[in-house]
C-alpha angles and dihedrals in degrees: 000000000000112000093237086055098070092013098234087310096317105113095233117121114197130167129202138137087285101044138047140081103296089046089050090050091050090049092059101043084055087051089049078057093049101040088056091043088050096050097042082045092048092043119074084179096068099044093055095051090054091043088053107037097042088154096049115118091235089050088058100046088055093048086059093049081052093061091033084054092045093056091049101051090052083053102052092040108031093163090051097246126107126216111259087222084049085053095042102042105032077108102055099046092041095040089228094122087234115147164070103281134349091226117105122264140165130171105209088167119128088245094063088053095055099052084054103036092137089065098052105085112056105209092046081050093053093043096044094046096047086047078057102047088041096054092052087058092267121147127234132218114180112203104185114206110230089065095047097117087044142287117317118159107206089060113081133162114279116214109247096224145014093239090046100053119318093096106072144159106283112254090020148083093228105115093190096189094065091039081059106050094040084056094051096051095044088054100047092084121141114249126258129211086257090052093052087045079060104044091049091046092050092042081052087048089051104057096030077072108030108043092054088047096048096040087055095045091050089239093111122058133156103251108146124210108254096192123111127285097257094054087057098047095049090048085055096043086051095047089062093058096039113051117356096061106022094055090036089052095046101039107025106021095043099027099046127062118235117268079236086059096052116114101139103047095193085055094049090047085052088054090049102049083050096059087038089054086044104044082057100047088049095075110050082050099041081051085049093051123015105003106060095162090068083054097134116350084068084064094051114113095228092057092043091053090045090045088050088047095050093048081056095050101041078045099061093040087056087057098047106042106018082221126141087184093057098048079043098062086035100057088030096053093051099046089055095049087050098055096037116031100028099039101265084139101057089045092050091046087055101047093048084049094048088045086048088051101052098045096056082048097056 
């Protein structure tokens, strides 16, 4: 039973982001990790025999549960710091006797939650943990629970909530709310060394391409923004907002499954060629409706090309990294280079005074 449900043998049930069942069964898979770090750390023996038998079949095999603790570590703790009742108590929910102090303790804080934010939704839990173990060359038996005491048709799963998979598409099973919100967790993982390699070689792909080709077509010129420096702080605070993480969370976030979801790879590039084709199509409209001031330089074929470009490129950095954070910075660094450095500014101040213009005109 898990521990929130009888409080530590108080009796009080409480659940919050830190603590419930899925966090409890997280916890004790971290203290499994720990249990096996502290006993190969405490036994020379051990470590001889693996420093002395590296082809052995065992060795190997112990070399494959490191990596698979590493990743889930990184899993469990994704901010790099690890919960001081998930210190203090790993012995008391493993039964391994390992830890700080015997007496009860659970940190149901917000904080808690948030240091472990990856282990707060259960079925991203369940969905992130087996892509882990499967990766690792693990295999997989899903028992679903509803058929535990054996098959029965006319029983089938029921959705918890409204918001997490009763409201779906008419004549189908796909509850998109809960799609949604899975995406948006998994992608919400904090970038690795590997992940800003990527990001710095990708930004360097990028303008390797399409300075030359702006510069050939006429629709990039160094024209740098005159105005203050706070001007130009708020337009690049702004920009993050709109649009680095507004268009990355709706065509590449949302549309596109998580790298951790792929499993077809020719469906997931269809996916892929559909948010591309629509990231493209968006400006042209947004600068028809609500954006006056990209009428028309959002139609130009230069901008079209660069905005196609930049979905490639946001695109590839999605499926290498799984990071929001990493497609943000990189929409979000080339937008504000463009309006400030190569003169996307000046074209966008013309186009809203023309529009002004001819409004008062009409």
């Amino acid at each position: 039973m898990a521990r929130y449900r009888v409080g530590d043998g108080t009796g009080g049930a409480m659940v919050s982001p830190g603590t419930s069942c899925v966090q409890d069964s997280s916890q004790a898979l971290y203290a499994a990790i720990m249990a096996i770090k502290n006993q190969v750390a405490t036994t020379p023996q051990i470590q001889t025999w693996v420093r002395t038998n590296q082809n052995h079949p065992q060795t190997l095999r112990f070399q494959q549960l490191i990596e698979l603790g590493k990743s889930l570590e990184k899993q469990l703790a994704p901010l790099g710091i690890v919960r001081a009742d998930w210190q203090s108590q790993a012995g008391i929910l493993a039964g391994t006797g390992i830890g700080k102090t015997t007496k009860p303790f659970q940190d149901g804080s917000i904080w808690a939650g948030l240091t472990t934010w990856r282990t707060i939704m259960p079925r991203q839990v369940q969905d992130d943990l087996a892509a882990i173990f499967l990766k690792h060359g693990a295999t997989l038996q899903v028992v679903r629970t509803n058929q535990v005491g054996g098959w029965q048709s006319n029983i089938t799963p029921l959705a918890p909530t409204v918001f997490l998979g009763q409201i779906k598409i008419p004549f189908t099973n796909i509850s998109p709310l809960s799609i949604v919100v899975n995406r948006v967790l998994a992608s919400l993982v904090i970038p690795t060394q590997q992940d800003w390699l990527v990001l710095i070689l990708l930004l360097i792909t990028y303008s390797i391409i399409a300075l030359p080709y702006g510069w050939k077509l006429g629709f990039l010129q160094v024209q740098f923004w005159s105005a203050s420096w706070i001007d130009q702080c708020l337009l690049t605070l702004r920009c993050l907002f709109a649009p680095a993480i507004i268009e990355e969370l709706i065509f590449r976030v949302i549309l596109l499954p998580h790298p951790s979801e792929i499993n077809n790879w020719l469906r997931w590039s269809l996916w892929a060629i559909v948010s591309l084709v629509l990231f493209v199509l968006y400006h042209p409209l947004n600068a028809k409706t609500f954006f006056k001031a990209g009428n028309p330089t959002f139609f130009n074929r230069g901008f079209l090309a660069l905005a196609l470009w930049l979905g490639i490129i946001c695109t590839v950095a999605y499926t290498l990294t799984g990071s929001f954070w990493v497609i943000v910075l990189i929409h979000w660094v080339v937008v504000v280079v463009w309006l400030i450095v190569f003169g996307g500014i000046t074209k966008l101040d013309k186009n809203q005074k023309n529009h002004k213009a001819h409004t008062n005109s009409v």
